[in-house]
N, C-alpha and C positions, 0 to 999 in steps of 0.2 A: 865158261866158268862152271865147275863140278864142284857142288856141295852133297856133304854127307851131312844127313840128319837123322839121327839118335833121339831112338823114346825108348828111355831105360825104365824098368822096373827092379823089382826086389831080385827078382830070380828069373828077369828077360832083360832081352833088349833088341826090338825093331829095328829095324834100317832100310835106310833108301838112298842112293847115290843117282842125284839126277841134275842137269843142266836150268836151274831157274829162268835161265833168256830163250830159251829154246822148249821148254816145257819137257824135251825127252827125260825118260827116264831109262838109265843104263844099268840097273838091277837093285834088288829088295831081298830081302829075308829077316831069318828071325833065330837070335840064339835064346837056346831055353836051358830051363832047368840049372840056373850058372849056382855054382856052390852044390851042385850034385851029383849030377852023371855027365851033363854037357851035351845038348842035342844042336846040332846044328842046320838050318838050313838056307838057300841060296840060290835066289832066281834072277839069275844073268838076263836084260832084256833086247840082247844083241843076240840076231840069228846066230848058231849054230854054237851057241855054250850049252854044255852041260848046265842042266841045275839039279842041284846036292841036297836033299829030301833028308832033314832028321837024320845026317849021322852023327857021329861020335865025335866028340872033339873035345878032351879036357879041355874044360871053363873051371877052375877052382875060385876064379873073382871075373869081375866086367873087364878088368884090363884083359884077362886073354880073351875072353868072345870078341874083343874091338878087336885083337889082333889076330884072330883067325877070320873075320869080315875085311882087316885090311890084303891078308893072305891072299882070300878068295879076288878079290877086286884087283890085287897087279897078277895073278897068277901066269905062269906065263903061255900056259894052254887054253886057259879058261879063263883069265881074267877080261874085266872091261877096260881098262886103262893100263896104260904102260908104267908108271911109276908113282909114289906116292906121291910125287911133285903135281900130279894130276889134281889132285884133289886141293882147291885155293880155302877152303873154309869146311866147317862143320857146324850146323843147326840143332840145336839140341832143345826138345823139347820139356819143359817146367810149368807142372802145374798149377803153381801159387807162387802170386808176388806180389800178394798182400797188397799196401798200397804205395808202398815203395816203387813199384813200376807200372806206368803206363803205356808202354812200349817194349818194345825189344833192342836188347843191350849187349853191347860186347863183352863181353866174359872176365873180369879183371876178382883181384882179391876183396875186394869190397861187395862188389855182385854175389859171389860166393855166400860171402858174411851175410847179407840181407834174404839169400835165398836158406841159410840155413834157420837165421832170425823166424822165418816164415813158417818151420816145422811144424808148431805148434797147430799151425791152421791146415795141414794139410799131412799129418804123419805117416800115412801109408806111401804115400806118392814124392814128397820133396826130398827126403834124405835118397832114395834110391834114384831121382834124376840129378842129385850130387854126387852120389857114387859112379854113374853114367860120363859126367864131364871128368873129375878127377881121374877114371881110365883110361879116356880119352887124350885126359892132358899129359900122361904118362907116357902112353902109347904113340901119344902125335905132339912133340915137343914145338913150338912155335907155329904150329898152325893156328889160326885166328879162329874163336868159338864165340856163338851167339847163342843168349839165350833167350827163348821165345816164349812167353807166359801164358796159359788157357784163360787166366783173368786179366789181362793188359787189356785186351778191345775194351771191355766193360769198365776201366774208370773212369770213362768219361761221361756215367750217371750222375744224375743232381744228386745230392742230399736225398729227396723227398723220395726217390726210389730205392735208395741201398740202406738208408737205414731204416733199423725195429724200432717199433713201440715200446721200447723197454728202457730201464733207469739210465740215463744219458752216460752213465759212469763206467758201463759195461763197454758201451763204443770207446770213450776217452780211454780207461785203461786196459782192456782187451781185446779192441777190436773188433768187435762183436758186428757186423753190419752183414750187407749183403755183396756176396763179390761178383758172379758169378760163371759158369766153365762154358768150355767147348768156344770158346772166342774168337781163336782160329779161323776152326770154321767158318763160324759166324761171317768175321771178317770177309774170308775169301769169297763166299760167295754171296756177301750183299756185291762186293766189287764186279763178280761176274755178271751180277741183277744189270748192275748197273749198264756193264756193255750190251749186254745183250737189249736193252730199252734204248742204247744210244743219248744217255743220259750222263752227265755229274754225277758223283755219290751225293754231293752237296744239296741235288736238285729235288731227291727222291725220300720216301717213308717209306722204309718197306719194312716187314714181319718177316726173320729169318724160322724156319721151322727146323730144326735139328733134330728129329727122329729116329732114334735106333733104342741098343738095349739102355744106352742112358739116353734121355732124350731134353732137350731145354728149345725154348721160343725166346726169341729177343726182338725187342722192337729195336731198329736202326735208326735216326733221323737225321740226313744231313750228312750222312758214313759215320754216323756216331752213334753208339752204342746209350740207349736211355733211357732201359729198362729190359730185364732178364726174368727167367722164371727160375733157375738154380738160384740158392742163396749165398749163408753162410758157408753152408756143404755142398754136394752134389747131391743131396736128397731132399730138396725142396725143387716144389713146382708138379712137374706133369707125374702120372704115375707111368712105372717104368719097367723093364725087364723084372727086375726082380726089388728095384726102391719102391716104399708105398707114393716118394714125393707129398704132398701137402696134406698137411690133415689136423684136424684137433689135436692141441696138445696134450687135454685132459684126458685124451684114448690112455697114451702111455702109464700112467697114471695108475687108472685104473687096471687097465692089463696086469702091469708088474704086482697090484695090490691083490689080485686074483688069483694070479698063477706063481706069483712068488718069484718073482721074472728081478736080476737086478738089472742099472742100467745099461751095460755090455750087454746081457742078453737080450734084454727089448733091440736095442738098434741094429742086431746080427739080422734079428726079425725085420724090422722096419727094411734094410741095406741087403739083406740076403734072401727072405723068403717072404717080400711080398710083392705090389706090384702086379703086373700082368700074372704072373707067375702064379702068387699068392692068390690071387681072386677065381684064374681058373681053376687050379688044380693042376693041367695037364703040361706049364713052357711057359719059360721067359723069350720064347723065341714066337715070335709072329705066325712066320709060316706054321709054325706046329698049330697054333689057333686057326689060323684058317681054314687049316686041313680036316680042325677036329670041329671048327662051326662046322663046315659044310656036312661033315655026318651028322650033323643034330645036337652037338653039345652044346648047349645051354649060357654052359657059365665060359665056354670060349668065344662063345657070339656076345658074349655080356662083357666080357673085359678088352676086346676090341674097340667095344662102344663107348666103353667106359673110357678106354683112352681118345679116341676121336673126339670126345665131347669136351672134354678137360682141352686137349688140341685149341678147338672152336675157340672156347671162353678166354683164351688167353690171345686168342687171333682178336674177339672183338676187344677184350681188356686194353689193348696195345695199339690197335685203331682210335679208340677214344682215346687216349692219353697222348698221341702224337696231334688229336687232332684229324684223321684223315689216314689212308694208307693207300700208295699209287701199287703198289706188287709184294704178292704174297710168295713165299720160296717155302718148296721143299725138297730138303737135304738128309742124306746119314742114311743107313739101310733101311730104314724102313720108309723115310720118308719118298727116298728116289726110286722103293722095288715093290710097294704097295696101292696099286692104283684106288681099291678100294678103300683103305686108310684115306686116301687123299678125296675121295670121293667124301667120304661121311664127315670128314673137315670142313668143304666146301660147298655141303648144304643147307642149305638155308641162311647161307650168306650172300643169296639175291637181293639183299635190301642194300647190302654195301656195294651193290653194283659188281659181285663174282658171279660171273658165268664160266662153268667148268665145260670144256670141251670133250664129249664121253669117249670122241674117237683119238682124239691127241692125248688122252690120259691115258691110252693104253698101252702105254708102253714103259720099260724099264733103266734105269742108268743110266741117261738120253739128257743130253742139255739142250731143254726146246722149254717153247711155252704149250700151256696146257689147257690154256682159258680162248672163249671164243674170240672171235675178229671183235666184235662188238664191245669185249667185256670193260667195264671203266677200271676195274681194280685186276691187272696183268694175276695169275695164276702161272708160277715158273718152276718149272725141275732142275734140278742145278746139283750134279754128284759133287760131293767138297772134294779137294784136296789138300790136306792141311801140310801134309810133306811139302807139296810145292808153294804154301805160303810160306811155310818156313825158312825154305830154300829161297825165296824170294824174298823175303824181310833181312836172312843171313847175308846174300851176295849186297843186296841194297846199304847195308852199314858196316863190309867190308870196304867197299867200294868205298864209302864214306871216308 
């Protein structure tokens, strides 16, 4: 069974065309710039295809990038499949579903209606993964489309975790709570936690860590999502590439009362230039930190720390609140390509029973564990792959 799975943006749109029972994957790329110039690219992952590096390809909307990705895919020199007939479904990634869905759902006009309902909570990102399916459905007349929510794992939080402190009227008439992203992930690899322990998802508490340029912690309990460090937005919780994540609200406050800042412009700040980024001066990018501690800079050795530490306090937040944690997971680039990251996470959490393995933690992209023979609390690396949950959730309620 071959699903194609779409993560559209404003002015992209990803793709990956892979076998969810088989885990292969038979090629990926990415169309950019659509409503521009039209860049296209296209990495077949069958020996001896060409792949197509950023050329040209009128995009004036998403319906044609989809149909020069379906081009490339039956091509008849290049392509990975022989006909459109190949393709049984399409997974389309959505990143707010409010609380309308706690799973992933087949594509009908009412689904539409609810994910548009949803804009409000998510304006950059939901109208352009409806612009994504509607090319789609253009493009690919009666092929069956799912769609798969970044906040679906997460409602199955109580009450006492997703809601604020604030007038109960805000929740009732705006929704106002906590929802929060990267669920996915989350999802797929508590599941792989799981095999890799030889356990139930049911059986285990585990702390997923989802570390890259956005980064979010979730506690699991039971394969059930119940309790998240994103909130309302994707700018609460850990500090991030370039989000400050959690802070005083009186900062803003103040700031905009300072610098004459209004509230667009404070949150460009907060979502654009702060964060790791913001506190060194030098990158929202890891590596560049690491590069610039190790000559001596200061304030790059300071915002690494700063983010490992924040890390920590939501690994023990999320232990006491389950109660216990049998394995801790690290996922997302930085999680799975930073040994030392994961090092200054997992120190001085020898009272929870984590012993890090200094020699098994050396290494990169590697799904192993990482914690010693002895340790009570599993330490695991674990790369996500959200394409292939998706792929896997879409064939699973095709099938259906």
């Amino acid at each position: 069974m071959n699903i194609l799975v779409i993560n559209a943006g404003s002015s992209s749109l990803k793709y990956q065309l892979l076998n969810p029972e088989t885990g292969d994957l038979l090629a990926k790329g990415l169309c950019e710039r659509i409503g521009i110039d039209g860049k296209f690219t296209y990495k077949p992952q069958v020996e001896g295809k060409k792949v197509l590096d950023a050329i040209d390809v009128a995009m004036p909307t998403h319906s044609e990038a989809i149909q020069a990705v379906l081009d490339a895919l039956v091509d008849a020199e290049n392509g990975v499949i022989g006909s459109m007939k190949e393709i049984d479904a399409v997974g389309h990634r959505v990143v707010h579903g409010g609380e309308a869905f706690n799973k992933s759902v087949l594509i009908t006009d009412e689904v539409m209606k609810a994910i548009e309902d949803c804009i409000p909570l998510a304006p950059l990102h939901n109208p352009a993964n409806l612009t994504g399916i509607r090319a789609c459905q253009k493009v690919m007349p009666g092929v069956p489309m799912v769609a798969v929510f970044d906040t679906a794992f997460h409602q199955t939080m109580p009450a006492k975790a997703y809601m604020y402190a604030l007038p109960y009227e805000y929740y009732e008439n705006d929704k106002v709570r906590r929802y929060g992203f990267h669920g996915t992930s989350h999802k797929y690899v508590a599941g792989r936690a799981a095999a890799m322990l030889g356990k139930k998802p049911e059986e285990l508490k585990l702390i997923s860590c989802h570390l890259g340029n956005g980064s979010s912690v979730t506690a699991v309990d039971g394969g059930k999502s119940v309790d998240t460090s994103m909130g309302f937005t994707p700018l609460a919780g850990l500090p991030m590439g370039t989000r400050a994540g959690d802070l005083d609200a009186g900062i803003l406050q103040y700031v905009m009362n300072k610098y004459g800042l209004s509230i667009d412009e404070m949150l460009n700040v907060l979502n654009k230039k702060s964060g790791v980024e913001g506190l060194s001066g030098v990158s929202s990018d890891f590596r560049d930190l690491e590069n610039a501690a190790a000559e001596g800079n200061e304030k790059a050795s300071l915002s690494r720390e700063k983010f490992a530490y924040e890390v920590k306090k939501y690994v023990g937040a999320y232990a006491a609140a389950m109660g216990g944690v049998d394995a801790i997971i690290f996922t997302a680039g930085v999680g799975e390509n930073d040994k030392a990251i994961r090092a200054m996470v997992c120190k001085g959490l020898e009272y929870m029973g984590v012993k890090l393995d200094d020699e098994a933690n050396s290494v990169r992209g590697k799904e192993t564990v990482i914690s010693t023979a002895d340790s009570k609390v599993k330490v695991l690396l674990i790369p996500t792959n959200e394409e292939l949950m998706i792929a896997m959730d879409t064939a699973s309620i095709v099938k259906g």
